[in-house]
C-alpha positions as CSV (number, residue, x, y, z in Angstrom):
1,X,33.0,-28.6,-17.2
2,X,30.8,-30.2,-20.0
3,X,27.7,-29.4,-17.8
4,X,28.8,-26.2,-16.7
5,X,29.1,-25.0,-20.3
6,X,25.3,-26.8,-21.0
7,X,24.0,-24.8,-18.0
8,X,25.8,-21.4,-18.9
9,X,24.6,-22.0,-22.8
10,X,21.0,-22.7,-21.2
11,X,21.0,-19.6,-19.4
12,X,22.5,-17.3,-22.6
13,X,19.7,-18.1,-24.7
14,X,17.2,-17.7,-22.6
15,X,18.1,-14.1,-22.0
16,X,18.9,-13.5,-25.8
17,X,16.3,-11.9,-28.2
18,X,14.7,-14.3,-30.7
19,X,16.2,-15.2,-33.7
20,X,19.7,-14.7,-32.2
21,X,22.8,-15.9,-34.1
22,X,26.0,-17.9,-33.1
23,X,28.5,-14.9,-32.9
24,X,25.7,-13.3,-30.0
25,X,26.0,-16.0,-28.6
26,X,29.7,-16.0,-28.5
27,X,29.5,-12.4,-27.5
28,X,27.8,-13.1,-24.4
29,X,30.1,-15.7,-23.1
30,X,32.9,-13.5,-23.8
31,X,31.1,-11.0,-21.7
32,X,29.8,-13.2,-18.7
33,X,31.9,-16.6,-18.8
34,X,35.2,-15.5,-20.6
35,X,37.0,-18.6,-19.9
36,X,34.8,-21.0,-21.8
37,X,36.8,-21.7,-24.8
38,X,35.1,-20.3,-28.1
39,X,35.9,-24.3,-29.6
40,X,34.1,-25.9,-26.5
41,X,31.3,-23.6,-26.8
42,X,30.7,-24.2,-30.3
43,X,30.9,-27.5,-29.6
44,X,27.9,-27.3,-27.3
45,X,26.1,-25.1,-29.7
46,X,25.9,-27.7,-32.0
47,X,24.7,-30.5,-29.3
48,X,22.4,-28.0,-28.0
49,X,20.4,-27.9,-31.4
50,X,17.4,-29.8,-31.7
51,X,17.1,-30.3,-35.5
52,X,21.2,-31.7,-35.7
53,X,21.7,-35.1,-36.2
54,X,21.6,-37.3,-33.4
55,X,25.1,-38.8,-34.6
56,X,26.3,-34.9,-34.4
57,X,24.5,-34.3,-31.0
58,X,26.4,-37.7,-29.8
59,X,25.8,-38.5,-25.9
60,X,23.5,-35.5,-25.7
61,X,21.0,-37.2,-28.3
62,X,18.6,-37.9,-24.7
63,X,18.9,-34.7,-23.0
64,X,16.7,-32.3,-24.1
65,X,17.8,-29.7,-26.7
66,X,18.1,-25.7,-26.0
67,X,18.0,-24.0,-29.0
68,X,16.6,-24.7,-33.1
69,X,18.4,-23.7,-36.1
70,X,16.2,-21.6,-37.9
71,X,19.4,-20.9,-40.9
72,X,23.1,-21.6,-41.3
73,X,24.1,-19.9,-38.0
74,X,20.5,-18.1,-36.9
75,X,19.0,-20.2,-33.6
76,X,16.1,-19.7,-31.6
77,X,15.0,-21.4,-28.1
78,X,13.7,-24.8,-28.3
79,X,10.1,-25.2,-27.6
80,X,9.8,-28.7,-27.9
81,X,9.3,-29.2,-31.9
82,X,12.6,-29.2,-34.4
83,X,10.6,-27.1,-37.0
84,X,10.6,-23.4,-36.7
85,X,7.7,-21.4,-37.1
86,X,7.9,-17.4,-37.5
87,X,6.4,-15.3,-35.7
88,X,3.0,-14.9,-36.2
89,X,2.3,-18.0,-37.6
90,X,0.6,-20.4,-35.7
91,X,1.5,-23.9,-34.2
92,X,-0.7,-26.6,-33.2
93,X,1.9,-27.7,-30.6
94,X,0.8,-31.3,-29.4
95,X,-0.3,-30.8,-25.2
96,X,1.6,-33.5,-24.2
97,X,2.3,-32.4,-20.2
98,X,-0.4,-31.2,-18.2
99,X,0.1,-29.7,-14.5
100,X,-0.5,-32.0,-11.8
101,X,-3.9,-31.1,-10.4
102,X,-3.4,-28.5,-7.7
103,X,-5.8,-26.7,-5.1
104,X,-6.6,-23.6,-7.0
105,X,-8.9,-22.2,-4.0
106,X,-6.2,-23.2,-1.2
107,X,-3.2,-21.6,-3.5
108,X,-4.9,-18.3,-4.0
109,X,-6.2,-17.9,-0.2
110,X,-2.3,-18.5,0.8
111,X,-1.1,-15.7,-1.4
112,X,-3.5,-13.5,-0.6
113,X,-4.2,-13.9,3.0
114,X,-1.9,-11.4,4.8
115,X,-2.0,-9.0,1.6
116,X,-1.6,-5.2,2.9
117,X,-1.3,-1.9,1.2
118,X,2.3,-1.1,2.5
119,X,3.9,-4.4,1.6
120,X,6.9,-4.9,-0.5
121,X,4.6,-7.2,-3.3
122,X,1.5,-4.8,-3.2
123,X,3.2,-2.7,-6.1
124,X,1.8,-5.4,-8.6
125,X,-1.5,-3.4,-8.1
126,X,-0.2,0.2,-8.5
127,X,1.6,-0.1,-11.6
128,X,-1.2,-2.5,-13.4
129,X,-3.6,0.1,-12.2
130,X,-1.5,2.8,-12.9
131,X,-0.9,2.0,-16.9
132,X,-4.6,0.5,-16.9
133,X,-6.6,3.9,-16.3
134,X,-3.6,6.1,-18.3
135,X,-3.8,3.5,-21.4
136,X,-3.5,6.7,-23.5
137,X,-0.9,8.5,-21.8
138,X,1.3,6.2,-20.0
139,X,3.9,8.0,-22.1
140,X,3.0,11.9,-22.2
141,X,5.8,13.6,-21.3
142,X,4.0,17.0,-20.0
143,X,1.1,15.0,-18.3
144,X,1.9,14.6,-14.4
145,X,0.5,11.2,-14.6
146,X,2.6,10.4,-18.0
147,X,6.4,9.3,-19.1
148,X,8.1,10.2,-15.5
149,X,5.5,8.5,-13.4
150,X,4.4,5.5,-16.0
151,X,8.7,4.8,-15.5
152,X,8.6,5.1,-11.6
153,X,5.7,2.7,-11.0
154,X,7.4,0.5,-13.4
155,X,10.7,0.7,-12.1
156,X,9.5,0.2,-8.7
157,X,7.3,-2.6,-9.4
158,X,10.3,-4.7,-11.0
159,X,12.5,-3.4,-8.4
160,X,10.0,-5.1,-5.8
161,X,9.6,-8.2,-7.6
162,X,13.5,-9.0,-7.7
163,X,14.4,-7.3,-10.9
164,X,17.1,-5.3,-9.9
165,X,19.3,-7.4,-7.7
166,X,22.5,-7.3,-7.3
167,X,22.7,-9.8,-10.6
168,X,20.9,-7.7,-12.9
169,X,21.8,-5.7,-15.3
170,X,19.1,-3.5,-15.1
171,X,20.2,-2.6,-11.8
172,X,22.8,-0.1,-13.9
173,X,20.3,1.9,-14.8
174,X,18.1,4.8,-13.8
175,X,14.2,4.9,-14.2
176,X,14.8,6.8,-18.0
177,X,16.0,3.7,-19.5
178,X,12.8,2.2,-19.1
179,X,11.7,5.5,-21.7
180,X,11.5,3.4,-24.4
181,X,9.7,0.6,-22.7
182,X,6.9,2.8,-22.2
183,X,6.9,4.3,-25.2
184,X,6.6,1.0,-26.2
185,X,3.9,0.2,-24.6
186,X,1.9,3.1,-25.5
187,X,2.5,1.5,-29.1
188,X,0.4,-1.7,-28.0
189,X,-2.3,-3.1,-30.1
190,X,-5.7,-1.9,-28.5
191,X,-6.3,-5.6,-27.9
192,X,-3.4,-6.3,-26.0
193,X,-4.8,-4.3,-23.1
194,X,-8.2,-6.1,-22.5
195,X,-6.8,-9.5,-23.4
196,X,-7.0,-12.2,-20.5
197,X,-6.7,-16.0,-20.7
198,X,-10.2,-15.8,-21.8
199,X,-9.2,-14.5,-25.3
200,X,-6.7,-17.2,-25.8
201,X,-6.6,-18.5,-29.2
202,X,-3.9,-18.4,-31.8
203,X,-4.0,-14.8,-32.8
204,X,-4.1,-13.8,-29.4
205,X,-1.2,-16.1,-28.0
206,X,0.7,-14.8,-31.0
207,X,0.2,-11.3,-30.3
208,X,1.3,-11.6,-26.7
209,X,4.9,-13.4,-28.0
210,X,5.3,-10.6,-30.8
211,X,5.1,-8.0,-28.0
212,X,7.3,-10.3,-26.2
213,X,9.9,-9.5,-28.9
214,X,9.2,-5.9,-28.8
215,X,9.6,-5.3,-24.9
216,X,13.2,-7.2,-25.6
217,X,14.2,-4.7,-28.0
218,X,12.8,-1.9,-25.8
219,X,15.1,-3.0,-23.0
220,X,18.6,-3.2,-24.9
221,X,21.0,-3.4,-24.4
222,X,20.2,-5.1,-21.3
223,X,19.6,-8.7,-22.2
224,X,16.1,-8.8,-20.7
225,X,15.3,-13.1,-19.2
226,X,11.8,-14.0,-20.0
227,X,11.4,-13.5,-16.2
228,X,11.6,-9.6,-17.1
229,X,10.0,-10.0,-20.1
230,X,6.9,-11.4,-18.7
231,X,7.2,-9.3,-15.4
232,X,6.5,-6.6,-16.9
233,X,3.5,-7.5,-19.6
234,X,2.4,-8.9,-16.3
235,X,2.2,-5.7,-14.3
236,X,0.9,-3.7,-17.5
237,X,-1.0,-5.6,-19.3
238,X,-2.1,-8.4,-17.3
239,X,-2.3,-10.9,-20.1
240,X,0.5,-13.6,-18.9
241,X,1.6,-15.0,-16.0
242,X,5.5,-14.3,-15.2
243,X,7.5,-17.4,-16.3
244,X,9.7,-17.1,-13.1
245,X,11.6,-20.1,-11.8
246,X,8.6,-21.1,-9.3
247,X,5.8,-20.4,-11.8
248,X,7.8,-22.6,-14.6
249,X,8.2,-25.4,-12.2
250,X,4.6,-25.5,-10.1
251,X,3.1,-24.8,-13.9
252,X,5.7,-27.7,-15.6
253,X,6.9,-26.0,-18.0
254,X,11.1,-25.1,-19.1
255,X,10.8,-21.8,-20.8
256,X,7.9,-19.0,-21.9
257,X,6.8,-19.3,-25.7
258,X,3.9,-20.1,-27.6
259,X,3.4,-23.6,-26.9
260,X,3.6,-23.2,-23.2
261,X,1.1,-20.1,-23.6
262,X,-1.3,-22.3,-25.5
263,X,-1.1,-24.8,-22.2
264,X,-1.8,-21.8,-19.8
265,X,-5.2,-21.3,-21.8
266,X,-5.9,-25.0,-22.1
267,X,-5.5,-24.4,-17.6
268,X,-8.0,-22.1,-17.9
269,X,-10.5,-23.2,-20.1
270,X,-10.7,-26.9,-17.6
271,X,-10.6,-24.2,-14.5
272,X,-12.4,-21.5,-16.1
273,X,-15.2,-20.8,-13.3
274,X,-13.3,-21.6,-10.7
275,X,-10.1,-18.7,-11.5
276,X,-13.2,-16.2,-12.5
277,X,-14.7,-16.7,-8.7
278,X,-11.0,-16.0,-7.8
279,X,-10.5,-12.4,-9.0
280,X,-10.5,-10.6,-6.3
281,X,-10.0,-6.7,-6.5
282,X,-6.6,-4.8,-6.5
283,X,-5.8,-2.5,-3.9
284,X,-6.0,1.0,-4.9
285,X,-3.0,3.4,-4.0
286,X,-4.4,6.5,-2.8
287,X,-6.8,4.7,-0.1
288,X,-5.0,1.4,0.6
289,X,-8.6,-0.2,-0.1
290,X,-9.8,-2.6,-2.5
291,X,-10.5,-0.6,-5.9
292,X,-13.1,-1.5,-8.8
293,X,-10.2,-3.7,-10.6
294,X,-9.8,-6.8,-10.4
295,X,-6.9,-8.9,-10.8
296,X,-6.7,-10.4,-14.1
297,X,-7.5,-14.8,-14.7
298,X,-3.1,-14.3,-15.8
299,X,-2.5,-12.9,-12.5
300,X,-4.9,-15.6,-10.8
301,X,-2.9,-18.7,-12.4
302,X,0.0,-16.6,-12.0
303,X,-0.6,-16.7,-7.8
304,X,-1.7,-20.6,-8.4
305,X,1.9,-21.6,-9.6
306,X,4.1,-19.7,-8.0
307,X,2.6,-21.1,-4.6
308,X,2.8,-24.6,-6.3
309,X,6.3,-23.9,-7.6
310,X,7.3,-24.2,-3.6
311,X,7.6,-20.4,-2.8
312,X,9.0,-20.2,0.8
313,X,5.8,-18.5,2.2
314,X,6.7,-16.9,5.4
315,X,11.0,-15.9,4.8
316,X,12.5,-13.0,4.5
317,X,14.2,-11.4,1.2
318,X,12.4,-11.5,-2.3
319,X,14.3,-12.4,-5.4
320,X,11.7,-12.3,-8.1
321,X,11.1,-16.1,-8.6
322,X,14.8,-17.0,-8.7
323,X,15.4,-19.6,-5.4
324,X,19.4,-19.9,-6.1
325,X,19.8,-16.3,-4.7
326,X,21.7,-16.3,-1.4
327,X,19.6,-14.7,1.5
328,X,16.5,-13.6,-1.5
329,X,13.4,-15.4,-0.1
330,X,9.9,-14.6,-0.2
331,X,9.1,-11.5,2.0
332,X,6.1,-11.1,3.9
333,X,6.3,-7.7,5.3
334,X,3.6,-7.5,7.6
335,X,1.6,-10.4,6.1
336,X,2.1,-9.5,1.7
337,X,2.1,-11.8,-0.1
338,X,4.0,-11.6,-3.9
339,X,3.6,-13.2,-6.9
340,X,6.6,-14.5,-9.7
């Protein structure tokens, strides 16, 4: 039951919005796992905590921790140092874990080779083109192209990548919940929009995990995963890969913050020609052809890892990077190809 409890715990806080306290989490095992015992769980709260003693943390000293004590009862998800930095402060996190080398060329030509307008995947395109050429009214609510439209191509676009399964909260909801989202994203920094793995540095990588936070709050009260998170910066913005289970394991990395963002840009700065040769151009909705727009270098390394994560090219289903879903595989409708 121990490891039950560690897995559960591991999965709470990484849907949880950053700095969360004890009683949330609390609150969301009452909610998913009511029969973990409030004493057990506290229990594992304290074990879980990088910056406890190891004599507290007893024979979970080795494994590594889940969440860091920012106060007296106020956590936040372990990133791999015990000090806690707020946001917008930068971190020189040490690189200590690189991915293994991988075939950049041979990943990208098997996730894009059967692409097709009409596949299931293919509405990664329409929605990052959609809220690319509407940057100013994504969220105009007497424009045709503005607040009902900007929350269908969203909606679809997470629907299509596995976002509303049967597991998901999200699934509860219509397209108008994601109003605030967008209205959210019409908010964005100027920069956001034009920033690519190119533009990585410490502002930049701290701007990205700000608007992180943001799209969390926009959300509520479903508790949005950094898969959803990062899904939909993804398909809007195009400035970070989606930290899905595939990408996370092909890229080597346990959870999306700034020190795994930092190693995405160190990727690309040892790969940088090769991911720019890579960009090829998104489809465009109204023809079914290859527009003007390329994809993004995030979307590139995004495609690299979620091939090397072990995506089961060729199956039917589609469960948005999560490979524990019953009968939710990777879906090539006609030849398309998806990414996490």
């Amino acid at each position: 039951m121990a490891d039950t409890i560690w897995a559960r715990l591991e999965e709470c806080v990484g849907y949880l919005s950053e700095p969360f306290r004890a009683s949330e989490i609390v609150g969301w095992f009452r909610r998913h796992y009511p029969e973990v015992k409030e004493q057990s769980l506290r229990a594992h709260i304290q074990v879980a905590t990088s910056n406890a003693s190891a004599e507290s943390r007893g024979m979970f000293a080795n494994r590594r921790p889940l969440i860091t004590r920012v106060e007296h009862g106020v956590y936040r998800r372990y990133d791999g140092e015990a000090e806690y930095v707020r946001p917008g402060a930068h971190r020189r996190t040490a690189m200590t874990r690189r991915p293994r080398e991988v075939d950049i060329e041979d990943a990208v030509d098997r996730y894009l080779r059967h692409r097709d307008p009409t596949a299931r995947y293919t509405s990664f395109d329409y929605c990052f083109n959609h809220f690319q050429q509407r940057r100013s009214a994504v969220a105009g609510w007497d424009e045709p192209t503005g607040m009902e439209a900007s929350c269908f191509h969203l909606g679809f676009y997470l629907a299509s990548w596995g976002m509303l399964r049967g597991s998901s909260e999200l699934l509860q909801r219509s397209a108008r919940h994601l109003v605030p989202l967008v209205e959210t994203v019409a908010d964005a920094p100027a920069e956001l929009w034009d920033l690519d793995l190119n533009r990585y540095d410490a502002e930049s990588v701290d701007l990205i995990y700000r608007t992180s936070l943001e799209i969390r709050r926009a959300l509520r009260p479903v508790e949005a995963s950094d898969i959803l998170v990062t899904k939909v910066m993804l398909g809007v913005f195009g400035c970070v890969p989606a930290f899905d289970t595939y990408f996370k394991k092909g890229f080597g990395v346990s959870t999306f913050n700034t020190g795994s963002l930092h190693l995405v840009g160190e990727f690309y700065r040892a790969n940088a020609a090769r991911i720019d040769g890579l960009r090829e151009p998104t489809l465009d909705f109204t023809t079914g052809l290859p527009s003007s727009r390329l994809y993004t270098r995030a979307k590139v390394v995004d495609m690299v890892f979620f091939v090397e994560g072990g995506t089961p090219l060729g199956t039917t289903g589609g469960d948005g990077g999560d490979p524990s879903n019953a009968g939710a595989r990777w879906q090539a409708q006609e030849g398309g190809d998806g990414s996490s």
